[in-house]
C-alpha positions as CSV (number, residue, x, y, z in Angstrom):
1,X,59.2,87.1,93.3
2,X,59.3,89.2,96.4
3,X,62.8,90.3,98.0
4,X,63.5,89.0,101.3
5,X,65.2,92.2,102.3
6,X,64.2,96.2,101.7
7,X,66.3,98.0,100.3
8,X,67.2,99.8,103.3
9,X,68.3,95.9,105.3
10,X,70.6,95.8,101.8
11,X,72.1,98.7,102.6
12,X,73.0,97.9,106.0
13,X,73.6,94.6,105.4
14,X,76.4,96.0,102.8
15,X,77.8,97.7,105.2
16,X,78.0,95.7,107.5
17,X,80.2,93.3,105.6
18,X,82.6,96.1,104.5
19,X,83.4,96.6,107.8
20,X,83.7,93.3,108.4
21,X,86.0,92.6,105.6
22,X,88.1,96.2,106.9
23,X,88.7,94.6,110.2
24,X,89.8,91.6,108.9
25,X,92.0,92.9,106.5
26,X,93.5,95.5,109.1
27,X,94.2,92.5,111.5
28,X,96.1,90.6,108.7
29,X,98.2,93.5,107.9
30,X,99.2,94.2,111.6
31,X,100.0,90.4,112.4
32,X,101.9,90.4,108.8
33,X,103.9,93.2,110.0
34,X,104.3,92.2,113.5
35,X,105.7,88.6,112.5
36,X,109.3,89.2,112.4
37,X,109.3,90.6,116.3
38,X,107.5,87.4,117.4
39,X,110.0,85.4,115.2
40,X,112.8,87.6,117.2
41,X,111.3,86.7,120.4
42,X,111.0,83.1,119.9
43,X,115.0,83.0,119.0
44,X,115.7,84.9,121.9
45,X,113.9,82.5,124.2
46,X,115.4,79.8,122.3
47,X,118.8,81.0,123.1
48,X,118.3,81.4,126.6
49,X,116.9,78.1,127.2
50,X,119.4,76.2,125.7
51,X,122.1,78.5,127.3
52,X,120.1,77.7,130.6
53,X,119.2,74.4,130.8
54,X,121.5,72.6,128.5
55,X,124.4,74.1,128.5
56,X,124.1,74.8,124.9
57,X,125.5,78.2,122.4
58,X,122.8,78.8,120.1
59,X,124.1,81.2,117.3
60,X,122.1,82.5,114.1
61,X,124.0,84.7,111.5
62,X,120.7,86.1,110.1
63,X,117.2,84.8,110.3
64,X,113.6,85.5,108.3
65,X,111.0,84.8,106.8
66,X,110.3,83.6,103.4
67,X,107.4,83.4,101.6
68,X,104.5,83.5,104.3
69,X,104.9,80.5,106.6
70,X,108.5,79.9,106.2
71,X,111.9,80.5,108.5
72,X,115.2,80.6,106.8
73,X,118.1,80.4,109.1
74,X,121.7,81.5,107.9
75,X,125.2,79.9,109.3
76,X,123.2,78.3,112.4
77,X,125.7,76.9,114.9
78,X,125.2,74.6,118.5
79,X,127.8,74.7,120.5
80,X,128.0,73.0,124.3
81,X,129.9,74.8,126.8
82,X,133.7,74.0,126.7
83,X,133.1,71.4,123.8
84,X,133.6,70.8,120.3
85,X,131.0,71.8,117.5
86,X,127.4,70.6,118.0
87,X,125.9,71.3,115.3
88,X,126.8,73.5,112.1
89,X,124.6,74.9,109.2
90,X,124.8,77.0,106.4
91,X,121.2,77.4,105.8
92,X,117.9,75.7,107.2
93,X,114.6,76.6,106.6
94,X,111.4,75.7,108.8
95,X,107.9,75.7,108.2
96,X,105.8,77.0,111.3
97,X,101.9,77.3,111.7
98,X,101.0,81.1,112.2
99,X,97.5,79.8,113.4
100,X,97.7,77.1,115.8
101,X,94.5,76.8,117.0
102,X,93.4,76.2,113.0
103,X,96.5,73.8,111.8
104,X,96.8,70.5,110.9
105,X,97.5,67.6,114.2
């Protein structure tokens, strides 16, 4: 049986998915390393819209991830402006979609 590919297309081809697989890997790392300052964001503009349009205190002891596509929040509290306790808990945990465009709907 003949090969469909001399040895030098092998070679190349080879390459070519090393690199492949090199990118993709490097692009994993950097978003796996880059997720707590998008998780840091998304509070922050959290915070500010309740405090904006609601009138509401958004406060978060601590906050991180666990495992890969889960939040854990720590003594979470919602408090309206000049009113009693919203909302208070010790811990909560959240699962989010890193890849939108690829989840479930």
């Amino acid at each position: 049986m003949k090969d469909f590919l001399t040895a030098k297309q092998k070679k190349w081809l080879w390459i070519s998915l090393i690199s492949l697989l090199i990118i993709v890997g490097a692009g994993f790392v950097y978003g796996y390393s880059q997720r707590q300052v998008f998780l840091d964001r998304a509070v922050k503009k959290v915070k500010t819209k309740l405090k904006n349009d609601y009138a509401l205190n958004f406060e978060v002891q601590a906050y991180r991830f666990v495992g890969l596509s889960e939040v854990e929040f720590q003594h979470l509290t919602v408090i309206p402006d000049q009113r009693d306790t919203l909302v208070d808990m010790q811990r909560f945990t959240a699962k989010v979609n890193l890849v939108p465009c690829c989840g479930e709907k």
